[in-house]
Backbone as ProteinMPNN parsed JSONL, in Angstrom:
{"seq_chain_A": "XXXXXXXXXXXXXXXXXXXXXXXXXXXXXXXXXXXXXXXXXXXXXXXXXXXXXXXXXXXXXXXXXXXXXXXXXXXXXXXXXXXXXXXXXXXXXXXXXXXXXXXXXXXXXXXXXXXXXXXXXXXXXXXXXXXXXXXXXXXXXXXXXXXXXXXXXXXXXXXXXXXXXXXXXXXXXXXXXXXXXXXXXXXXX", "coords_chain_A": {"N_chain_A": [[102.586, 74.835, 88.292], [101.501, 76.534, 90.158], [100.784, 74.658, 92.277], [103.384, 73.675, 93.015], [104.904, 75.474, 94.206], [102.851, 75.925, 96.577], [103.466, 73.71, 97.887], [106.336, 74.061, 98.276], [106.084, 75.979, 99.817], [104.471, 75.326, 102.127], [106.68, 73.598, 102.788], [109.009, 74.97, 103.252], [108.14, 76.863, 104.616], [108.101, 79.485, 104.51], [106.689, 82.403, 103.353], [105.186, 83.502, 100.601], [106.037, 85.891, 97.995], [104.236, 87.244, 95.681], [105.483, 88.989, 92.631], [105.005, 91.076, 90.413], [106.706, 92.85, 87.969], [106.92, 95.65, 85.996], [108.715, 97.481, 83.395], [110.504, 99.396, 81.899], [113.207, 99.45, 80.445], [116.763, 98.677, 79.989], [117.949, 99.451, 82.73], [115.885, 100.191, 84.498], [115.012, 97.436, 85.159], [116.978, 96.622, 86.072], [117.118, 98.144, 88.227], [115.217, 97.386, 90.415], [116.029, 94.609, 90.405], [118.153, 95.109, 92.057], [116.799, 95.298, 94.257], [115.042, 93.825, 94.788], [117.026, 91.384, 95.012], [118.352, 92.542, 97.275], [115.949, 91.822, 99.558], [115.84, 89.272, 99.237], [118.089, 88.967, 100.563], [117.701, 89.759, 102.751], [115.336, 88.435, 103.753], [115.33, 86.104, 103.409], [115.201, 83.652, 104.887], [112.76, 83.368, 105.713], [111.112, 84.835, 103.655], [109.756, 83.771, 100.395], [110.446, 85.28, 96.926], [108.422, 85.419, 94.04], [108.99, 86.267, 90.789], [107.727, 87.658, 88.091], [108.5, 88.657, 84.796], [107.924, 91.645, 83.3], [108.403, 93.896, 79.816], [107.745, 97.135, 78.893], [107.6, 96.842, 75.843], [106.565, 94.698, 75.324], [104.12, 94.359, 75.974], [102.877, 95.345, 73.989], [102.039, 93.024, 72.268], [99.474, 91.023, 71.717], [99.144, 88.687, 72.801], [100.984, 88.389, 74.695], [100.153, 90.706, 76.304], [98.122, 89.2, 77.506], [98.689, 87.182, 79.062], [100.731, 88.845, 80.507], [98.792, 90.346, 81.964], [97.247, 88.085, 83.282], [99.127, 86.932, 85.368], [98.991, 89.372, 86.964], [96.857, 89.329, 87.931], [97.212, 87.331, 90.172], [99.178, 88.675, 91.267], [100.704, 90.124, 94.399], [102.131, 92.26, 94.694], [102.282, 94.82, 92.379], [104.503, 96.458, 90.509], [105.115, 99.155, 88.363], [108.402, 99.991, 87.178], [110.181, 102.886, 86.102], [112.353, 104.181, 84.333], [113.773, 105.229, 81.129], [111.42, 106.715, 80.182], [109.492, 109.575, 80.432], [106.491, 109.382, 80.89], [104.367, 106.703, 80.852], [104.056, 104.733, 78.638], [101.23, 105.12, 75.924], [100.329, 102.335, 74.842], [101.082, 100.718, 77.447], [99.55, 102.223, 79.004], [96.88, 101.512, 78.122], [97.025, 98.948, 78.46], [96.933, 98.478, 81.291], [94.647, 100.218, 82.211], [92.788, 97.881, 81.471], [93.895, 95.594, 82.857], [93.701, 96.43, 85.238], [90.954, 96.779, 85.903], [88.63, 95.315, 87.021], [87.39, 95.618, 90.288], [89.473, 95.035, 92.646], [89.828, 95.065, 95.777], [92.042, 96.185, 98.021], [93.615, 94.233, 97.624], [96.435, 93.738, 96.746], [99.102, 95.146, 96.014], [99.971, 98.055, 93.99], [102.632, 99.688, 93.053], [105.456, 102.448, 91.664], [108.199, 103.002, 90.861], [110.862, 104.863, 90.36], [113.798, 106.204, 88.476], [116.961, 107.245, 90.881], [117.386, 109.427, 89.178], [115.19, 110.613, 87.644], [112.44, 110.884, 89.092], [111.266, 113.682, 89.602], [110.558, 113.807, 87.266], [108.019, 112.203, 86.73], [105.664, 112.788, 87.039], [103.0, 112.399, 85.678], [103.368, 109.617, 85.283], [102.669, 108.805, 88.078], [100.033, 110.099, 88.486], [98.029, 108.547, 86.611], [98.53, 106.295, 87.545], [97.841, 106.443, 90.261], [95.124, 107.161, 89.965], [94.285, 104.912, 88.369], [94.729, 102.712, 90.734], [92.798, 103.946, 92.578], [90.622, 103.565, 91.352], [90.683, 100.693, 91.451], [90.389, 100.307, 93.655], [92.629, 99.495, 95.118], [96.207, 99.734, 97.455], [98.39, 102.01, 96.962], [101.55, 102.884, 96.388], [103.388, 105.302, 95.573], [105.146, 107.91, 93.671], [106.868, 109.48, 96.705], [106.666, 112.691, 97.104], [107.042, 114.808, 94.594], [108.345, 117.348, 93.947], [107.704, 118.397, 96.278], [104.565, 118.529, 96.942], [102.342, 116.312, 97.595], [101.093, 113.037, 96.462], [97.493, 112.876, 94.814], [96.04, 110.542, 95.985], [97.742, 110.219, 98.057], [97.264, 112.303, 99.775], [94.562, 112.176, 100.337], [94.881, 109.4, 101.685], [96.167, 110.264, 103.793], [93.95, 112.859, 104.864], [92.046, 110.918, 105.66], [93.478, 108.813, 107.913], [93.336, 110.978, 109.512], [90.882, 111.822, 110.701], [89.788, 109.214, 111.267], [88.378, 107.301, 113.778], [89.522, 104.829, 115.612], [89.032, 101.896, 117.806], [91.05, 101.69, 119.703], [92.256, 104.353, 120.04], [90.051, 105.431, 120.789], [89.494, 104.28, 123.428], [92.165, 105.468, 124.485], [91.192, 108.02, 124.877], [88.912, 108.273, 126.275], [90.038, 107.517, 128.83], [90.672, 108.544, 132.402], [92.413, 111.059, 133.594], [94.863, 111.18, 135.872], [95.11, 113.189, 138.864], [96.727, 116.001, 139.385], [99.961, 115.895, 141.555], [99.938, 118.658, 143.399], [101.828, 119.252, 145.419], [104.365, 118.133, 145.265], [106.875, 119.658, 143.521], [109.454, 119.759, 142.268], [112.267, 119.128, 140.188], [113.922, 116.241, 141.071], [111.857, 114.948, 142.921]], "CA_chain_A": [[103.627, 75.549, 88.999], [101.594, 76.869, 91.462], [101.013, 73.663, 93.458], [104.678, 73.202, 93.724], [104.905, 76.98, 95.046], [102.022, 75.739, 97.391], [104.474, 72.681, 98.162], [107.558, 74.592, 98.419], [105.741, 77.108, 100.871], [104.19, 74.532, 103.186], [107.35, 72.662, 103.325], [109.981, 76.108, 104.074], [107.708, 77.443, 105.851], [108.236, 80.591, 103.834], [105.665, 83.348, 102.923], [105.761, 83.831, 98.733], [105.409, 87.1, 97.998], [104.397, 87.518, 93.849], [105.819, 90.137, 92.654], [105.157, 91.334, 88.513], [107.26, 93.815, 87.261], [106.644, 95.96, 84.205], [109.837, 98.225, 83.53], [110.553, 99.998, 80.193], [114.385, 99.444, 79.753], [117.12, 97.736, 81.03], [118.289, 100.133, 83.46], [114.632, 100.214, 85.273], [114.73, 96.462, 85.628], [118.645, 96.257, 86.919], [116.805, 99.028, 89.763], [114.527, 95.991, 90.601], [116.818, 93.194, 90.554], [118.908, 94.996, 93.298], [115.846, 95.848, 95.516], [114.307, 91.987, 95.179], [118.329, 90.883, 96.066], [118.203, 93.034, 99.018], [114.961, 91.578, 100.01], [116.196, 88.091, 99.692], [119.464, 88.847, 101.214], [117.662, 90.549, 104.689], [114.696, 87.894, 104.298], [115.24, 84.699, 102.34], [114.617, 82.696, 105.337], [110.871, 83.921, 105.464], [110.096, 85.42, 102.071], [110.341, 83.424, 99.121], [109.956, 86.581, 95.907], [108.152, 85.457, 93.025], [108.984, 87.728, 90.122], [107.435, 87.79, 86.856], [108.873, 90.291, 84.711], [107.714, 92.092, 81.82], [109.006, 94.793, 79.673], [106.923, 97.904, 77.994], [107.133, 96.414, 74.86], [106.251, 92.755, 75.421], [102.555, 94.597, 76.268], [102.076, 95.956, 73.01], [102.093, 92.125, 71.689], [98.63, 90.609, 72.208], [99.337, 87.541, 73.776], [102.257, 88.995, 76.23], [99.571, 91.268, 77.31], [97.101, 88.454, 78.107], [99.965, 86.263, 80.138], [101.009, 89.628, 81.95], [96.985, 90.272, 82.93], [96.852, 86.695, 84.438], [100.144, 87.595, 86.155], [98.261, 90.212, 87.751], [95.247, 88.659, 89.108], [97.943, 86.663, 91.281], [100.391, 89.242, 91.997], [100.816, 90.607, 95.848], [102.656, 93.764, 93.988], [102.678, 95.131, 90.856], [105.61, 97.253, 90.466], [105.96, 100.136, 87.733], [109.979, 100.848, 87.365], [110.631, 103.343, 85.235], [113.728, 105.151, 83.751], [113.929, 106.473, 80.396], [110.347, 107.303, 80.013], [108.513, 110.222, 81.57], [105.176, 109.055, 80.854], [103.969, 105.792, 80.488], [103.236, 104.615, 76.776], [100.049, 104.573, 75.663], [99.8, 101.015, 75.202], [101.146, 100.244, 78.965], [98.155, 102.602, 80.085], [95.716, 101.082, 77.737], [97.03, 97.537, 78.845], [96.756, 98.867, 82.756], [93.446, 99.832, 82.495], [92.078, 96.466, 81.238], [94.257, 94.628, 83.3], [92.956, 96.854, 86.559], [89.35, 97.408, 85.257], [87.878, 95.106, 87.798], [87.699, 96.138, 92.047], [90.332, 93.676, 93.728], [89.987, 96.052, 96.973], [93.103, 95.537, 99.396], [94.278, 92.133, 97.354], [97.295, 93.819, 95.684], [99.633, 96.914, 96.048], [100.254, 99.175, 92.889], [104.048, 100.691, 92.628], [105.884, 103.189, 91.015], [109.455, 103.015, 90.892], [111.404, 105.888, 89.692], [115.187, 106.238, 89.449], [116.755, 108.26, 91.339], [117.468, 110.966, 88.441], [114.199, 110.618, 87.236], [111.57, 110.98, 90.189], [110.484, 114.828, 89.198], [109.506, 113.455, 86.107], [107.087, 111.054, 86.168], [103.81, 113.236, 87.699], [102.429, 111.982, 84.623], [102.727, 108.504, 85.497], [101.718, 108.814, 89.028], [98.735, 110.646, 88.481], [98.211, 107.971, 86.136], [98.585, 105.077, 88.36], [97.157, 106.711, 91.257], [93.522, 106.949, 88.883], [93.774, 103.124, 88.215], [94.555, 102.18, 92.189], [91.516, 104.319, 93.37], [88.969, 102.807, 90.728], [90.219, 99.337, 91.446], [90.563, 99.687, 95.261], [94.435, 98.65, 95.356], [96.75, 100.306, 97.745], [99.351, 102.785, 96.018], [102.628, 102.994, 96.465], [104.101, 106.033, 94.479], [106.637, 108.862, 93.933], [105.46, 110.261, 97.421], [106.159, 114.139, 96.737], [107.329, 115.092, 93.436], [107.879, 118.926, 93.91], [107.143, 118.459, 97.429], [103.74, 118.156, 96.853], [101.996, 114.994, 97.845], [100.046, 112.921, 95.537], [96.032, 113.15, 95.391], [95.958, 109.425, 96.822], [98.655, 109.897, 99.467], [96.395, 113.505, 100.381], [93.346, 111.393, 100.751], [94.707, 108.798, 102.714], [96.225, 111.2, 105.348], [92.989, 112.848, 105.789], [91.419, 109.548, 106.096], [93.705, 108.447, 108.976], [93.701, 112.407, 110.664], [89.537, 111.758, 110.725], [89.102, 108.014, 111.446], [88.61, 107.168, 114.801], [89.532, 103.601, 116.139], [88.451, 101.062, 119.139], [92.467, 101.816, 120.469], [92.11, 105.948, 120.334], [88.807, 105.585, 121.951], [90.109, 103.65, 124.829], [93.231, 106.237, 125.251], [90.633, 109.43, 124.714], [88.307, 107.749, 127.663], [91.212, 106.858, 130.073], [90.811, 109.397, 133.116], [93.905, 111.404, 133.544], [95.128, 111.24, 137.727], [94.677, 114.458, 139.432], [97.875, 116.302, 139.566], [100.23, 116.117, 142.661], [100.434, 120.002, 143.235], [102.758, 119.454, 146.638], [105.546, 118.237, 144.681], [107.148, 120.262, 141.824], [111.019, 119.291, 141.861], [112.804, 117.692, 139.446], [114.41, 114.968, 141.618], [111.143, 114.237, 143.393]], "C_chain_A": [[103.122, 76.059, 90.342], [101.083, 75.888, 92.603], [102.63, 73.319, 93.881], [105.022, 74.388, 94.175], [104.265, 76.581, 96.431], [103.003, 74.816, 98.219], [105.194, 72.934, 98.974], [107.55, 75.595, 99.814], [105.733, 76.587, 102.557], [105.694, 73.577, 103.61], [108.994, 73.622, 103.879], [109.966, 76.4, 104.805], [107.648, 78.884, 105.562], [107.02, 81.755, 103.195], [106.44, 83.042, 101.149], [105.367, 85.158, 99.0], [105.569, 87.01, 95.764], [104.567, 88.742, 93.454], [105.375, 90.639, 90.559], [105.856, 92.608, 88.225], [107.086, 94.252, 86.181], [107.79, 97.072, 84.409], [109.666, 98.787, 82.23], [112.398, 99.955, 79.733], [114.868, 98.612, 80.695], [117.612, 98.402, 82.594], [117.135, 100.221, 84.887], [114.339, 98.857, 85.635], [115.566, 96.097, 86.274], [118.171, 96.945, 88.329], [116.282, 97.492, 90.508], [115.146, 95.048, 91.536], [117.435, 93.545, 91.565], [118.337, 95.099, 94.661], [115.104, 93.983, 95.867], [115.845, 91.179, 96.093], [118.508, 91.409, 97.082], [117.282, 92.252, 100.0], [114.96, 90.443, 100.145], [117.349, 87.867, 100.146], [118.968, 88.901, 102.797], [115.933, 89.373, 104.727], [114.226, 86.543, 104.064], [114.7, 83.84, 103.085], [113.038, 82.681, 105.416], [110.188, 84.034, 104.397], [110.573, 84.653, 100.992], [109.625, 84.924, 97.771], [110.241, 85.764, 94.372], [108.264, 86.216, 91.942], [108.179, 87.079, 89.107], [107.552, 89.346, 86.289], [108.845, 90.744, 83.072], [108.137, 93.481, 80.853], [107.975, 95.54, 78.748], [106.456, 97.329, 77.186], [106.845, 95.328, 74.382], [104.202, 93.276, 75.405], [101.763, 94.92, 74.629], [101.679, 94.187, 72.116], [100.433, 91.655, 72.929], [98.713, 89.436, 73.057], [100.203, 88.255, 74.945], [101.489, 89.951, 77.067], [98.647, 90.829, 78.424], [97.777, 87.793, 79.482], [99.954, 87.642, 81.175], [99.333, 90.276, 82.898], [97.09, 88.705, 83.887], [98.069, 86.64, 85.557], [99.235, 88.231, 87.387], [97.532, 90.078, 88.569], [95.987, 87.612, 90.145], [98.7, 87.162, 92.173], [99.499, 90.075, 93.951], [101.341, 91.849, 95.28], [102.755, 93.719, 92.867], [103.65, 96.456, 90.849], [105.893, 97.699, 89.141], [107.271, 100.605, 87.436], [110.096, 101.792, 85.885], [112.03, 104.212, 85.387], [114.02, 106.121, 82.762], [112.746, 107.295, 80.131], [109.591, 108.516, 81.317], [107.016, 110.049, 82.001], [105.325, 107.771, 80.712], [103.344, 105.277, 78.826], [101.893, 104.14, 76.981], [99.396, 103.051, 75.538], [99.999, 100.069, 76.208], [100.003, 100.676, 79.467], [96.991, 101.967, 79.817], [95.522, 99.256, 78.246], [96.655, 97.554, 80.898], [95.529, 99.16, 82.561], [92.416, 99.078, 82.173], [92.581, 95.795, 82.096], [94.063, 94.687, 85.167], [91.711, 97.188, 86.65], [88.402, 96.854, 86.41], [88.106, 95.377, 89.065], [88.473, 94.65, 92.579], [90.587, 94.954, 94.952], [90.734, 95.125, 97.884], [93.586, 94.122, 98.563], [95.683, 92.425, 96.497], [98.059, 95.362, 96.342], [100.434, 97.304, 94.548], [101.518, 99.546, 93.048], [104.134, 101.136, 91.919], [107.044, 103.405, 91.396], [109.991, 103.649, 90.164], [113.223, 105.507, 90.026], [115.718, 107.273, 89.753], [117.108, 109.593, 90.72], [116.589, 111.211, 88.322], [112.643, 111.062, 87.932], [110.652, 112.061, 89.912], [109.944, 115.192, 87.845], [108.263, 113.129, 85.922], [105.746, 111.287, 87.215], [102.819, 112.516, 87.259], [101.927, 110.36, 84.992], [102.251, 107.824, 86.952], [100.748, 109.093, 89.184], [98.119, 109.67, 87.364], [98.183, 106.494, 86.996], [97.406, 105.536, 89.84], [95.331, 106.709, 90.996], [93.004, 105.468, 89.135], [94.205, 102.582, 89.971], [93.073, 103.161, 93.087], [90.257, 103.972, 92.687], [89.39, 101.164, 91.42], [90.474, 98.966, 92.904], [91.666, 99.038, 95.819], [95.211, 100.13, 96.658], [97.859, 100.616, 96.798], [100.514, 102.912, 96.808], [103.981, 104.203, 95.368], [105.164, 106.959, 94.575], [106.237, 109.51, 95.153], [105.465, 111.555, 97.682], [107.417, 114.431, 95.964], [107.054, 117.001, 93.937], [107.442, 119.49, 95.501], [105.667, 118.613, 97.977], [103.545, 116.556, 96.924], [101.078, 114.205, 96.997], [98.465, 112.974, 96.16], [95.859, 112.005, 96.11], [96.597, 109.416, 98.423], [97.926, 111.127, 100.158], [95.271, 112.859, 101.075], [93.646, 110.455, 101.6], [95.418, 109.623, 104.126], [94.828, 111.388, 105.997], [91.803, 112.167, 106.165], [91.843, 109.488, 107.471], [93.237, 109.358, 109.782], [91.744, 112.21, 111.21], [88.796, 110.467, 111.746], [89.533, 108.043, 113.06], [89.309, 105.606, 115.395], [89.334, 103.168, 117.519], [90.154, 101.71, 119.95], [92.6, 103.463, 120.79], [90.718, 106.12, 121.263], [89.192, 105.453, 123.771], [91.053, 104.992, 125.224], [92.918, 107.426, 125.694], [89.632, 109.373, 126.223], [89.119, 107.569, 128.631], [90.639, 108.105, 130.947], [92.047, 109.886, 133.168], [93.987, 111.676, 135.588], [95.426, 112.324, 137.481], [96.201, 114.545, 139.225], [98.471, 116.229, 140.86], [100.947, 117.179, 142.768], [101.585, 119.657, 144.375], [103.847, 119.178, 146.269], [105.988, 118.667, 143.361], [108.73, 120.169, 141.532], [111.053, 118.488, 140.729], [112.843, 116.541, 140.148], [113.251, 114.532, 142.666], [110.522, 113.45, 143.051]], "O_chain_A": [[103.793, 76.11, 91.372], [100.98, 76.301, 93.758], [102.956, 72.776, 94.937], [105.938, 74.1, 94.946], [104.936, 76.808, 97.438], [103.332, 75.266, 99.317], [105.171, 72.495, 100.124], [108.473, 75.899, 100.569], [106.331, 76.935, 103.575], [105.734, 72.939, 104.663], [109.854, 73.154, 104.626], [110.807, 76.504, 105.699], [107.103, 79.568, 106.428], [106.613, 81.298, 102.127], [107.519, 82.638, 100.716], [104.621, 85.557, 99.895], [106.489, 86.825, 94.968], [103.832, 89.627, 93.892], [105.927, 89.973, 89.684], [105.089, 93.559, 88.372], [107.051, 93.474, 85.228], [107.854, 97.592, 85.523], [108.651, 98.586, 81.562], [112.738, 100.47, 78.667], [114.331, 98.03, 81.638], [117.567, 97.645, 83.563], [117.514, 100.299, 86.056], [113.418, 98.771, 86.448], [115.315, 95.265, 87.146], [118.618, 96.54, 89.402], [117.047, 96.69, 91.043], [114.994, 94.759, 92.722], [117.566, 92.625, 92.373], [118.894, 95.045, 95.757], [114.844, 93.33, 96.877], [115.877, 90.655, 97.206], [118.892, 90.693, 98.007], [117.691, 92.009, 101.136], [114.237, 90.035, 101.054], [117.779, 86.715, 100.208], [119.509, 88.367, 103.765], [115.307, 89.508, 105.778], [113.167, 85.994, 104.37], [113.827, 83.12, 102.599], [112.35, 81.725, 105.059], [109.077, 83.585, 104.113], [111.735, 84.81, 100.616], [108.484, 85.377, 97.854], [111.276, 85.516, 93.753], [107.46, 87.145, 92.032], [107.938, 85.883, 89.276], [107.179, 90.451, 86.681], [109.46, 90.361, 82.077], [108.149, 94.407, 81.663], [107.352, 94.883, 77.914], [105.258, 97.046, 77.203], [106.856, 95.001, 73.195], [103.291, 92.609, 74.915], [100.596, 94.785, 74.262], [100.877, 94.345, 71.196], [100.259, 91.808, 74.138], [98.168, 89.491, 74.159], [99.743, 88.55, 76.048], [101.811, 90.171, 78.235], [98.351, 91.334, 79.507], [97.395, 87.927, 80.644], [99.41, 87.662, 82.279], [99.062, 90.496, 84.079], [96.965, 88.576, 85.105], [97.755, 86.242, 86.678], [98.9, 87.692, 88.441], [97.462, 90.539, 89.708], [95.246, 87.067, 90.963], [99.001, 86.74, 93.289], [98.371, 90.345, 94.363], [100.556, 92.734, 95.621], [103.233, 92.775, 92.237], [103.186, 97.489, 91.332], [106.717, 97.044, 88.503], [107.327, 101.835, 87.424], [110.083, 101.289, 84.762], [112.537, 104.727, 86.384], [114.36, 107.288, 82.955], [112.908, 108.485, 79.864], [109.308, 108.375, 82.506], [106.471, 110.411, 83.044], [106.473, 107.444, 80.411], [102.322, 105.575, 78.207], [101.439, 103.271, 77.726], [98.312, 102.674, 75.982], [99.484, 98.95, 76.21], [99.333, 99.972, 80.222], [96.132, 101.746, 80.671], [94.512, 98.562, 78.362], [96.179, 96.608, 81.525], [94.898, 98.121, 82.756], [91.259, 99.389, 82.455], [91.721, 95.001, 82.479], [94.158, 93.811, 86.027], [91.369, 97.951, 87.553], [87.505, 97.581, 86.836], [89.325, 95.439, 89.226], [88.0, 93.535, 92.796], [91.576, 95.682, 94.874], [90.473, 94.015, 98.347], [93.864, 93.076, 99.149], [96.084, 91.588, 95.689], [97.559, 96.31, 96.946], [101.463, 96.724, 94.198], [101.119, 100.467, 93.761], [103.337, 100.895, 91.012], [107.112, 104.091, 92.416], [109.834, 103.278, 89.001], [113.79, 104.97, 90.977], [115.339, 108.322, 89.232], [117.165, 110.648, 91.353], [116.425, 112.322, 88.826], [111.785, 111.554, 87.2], [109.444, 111.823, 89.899], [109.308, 116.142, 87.39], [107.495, 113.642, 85.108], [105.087, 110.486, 87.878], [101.924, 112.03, 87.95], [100.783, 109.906, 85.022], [101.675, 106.744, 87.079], [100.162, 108.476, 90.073], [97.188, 110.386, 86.994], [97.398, 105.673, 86.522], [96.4, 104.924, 90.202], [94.502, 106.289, 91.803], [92.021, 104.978, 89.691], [93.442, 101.638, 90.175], [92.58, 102.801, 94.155], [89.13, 104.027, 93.179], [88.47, 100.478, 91.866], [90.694, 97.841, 93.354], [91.682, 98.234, 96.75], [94.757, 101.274, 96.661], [98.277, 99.798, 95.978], [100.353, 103.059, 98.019], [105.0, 103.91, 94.743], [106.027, 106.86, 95.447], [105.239, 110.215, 95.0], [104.545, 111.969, 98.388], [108.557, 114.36, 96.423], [106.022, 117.633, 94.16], [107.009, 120.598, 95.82], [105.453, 118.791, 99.176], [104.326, 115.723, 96.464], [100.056, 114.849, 96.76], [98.138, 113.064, 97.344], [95.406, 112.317, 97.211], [96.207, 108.907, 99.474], [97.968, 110.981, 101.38], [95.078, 113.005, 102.282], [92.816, 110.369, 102.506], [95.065, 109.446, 105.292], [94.373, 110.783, 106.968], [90.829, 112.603, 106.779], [91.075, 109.903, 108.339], [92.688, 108.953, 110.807], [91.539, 112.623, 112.351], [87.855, 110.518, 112.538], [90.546, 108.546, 113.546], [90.227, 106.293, 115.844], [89.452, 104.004, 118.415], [89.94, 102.263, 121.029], [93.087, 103.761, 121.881], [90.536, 106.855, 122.234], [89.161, 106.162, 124.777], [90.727, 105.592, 126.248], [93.6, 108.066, 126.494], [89.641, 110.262, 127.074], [88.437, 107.409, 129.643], [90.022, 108.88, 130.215], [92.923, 109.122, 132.762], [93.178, 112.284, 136.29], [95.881, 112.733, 136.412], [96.899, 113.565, 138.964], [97.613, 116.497, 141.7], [102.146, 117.208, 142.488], [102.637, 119.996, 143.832], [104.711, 119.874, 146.803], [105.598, 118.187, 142.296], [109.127, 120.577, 140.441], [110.324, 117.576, 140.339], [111.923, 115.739, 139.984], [113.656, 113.643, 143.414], [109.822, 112.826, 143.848]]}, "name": "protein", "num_of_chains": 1, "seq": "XXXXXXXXXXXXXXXXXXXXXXXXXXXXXXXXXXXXXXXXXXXXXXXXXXXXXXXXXXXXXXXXXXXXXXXXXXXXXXXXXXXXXXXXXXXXXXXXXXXXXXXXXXXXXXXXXXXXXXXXXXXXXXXXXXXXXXXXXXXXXXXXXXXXXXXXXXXXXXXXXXXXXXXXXXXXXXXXXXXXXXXXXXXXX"}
């Protein structure tokens, strides 16, 4: 399948984007389905969106957990949706941290999809996700302030950026600034 993806790509011209979904009902996968149809409504000509899509309790089955791990090691996003749950079940977390155990730094982004009743729930499973994207070096994507608090990931990468310097701030911090011209102070001059 995935040489005719490879195929299909080279001959659209189309980016893939792989997407895996893990949801816990149907309500958390219908969120999904209208955010991927948006996404091939505003970019079909460009993006082709791979889904693979798995549900809570497909994980607790040994094989369905193995399939959705090899999923993984392909996906471009892994996307969390939840709905009725506030936490994550134990055997989604125990299947998440085997299936994120090794460092894929930068090769993947993490989600957390809440709906929108639900959002000031699910600390639990952001703090929770946010754990397994900073051991395995993934960018996070989560509730991004529950309570108006920010998560510990989205804290850390602020004062990452507010710190880091770059070759483009250097340049603008070095520029000279031209002298002022005190003789004119009008507006319309």
């Amino acid at each position: 399948m995935s040489a005719t993806l490879l195929n299909d790509e080279t001959l659209s011209g189309r980016e893939i984007l792989n997407l895996v979904v893990l949801y816990d009902d149907r309500a958390s996968r219908d969120h999904v389905l209208r955010i991927r149809d948006h996404l091939v409504e505003h970019f079909g000509s460009e993006l082709e969106v791979v889904c693979s899509w798995w549900k809570f309790d497909f994980l607790a089955e040994a094989s369905f957990a193995t399939a959705a791990a090899k999923e993984v090691d392909k996906a471009d996003v892994v996307l969390f949706s939840v709905h009725a749950a506030k936490t994550l079940p134990s055997h989604v977390q125990g299947w998440a941290e085997e299936a994120f155990s090794k460092s894929r730094q930068g090769q993947c982004l993490l989600a957390l999809l809440g709906g929108e009743d639900n959002e000031a729930e699910l600390r639990a499973a952001d703090d929770f996700l946010t754990s397994i994207a900073l051991r395995a070096g993934l960018d996070y994507l989560g509730v991004p302030a529950i309570g108006g608090v920010p998560s510990e990931l989205a804290r850390r990468s602020i004062a990452h950026r507010a710190f880091t310097r770059t070759a483009v701030m250097d340049d603008i911090l070095s520029q000279q600034k031209p002298p002022l011209n005190r003789t004119r102070w009008g507006i319309n001059e």
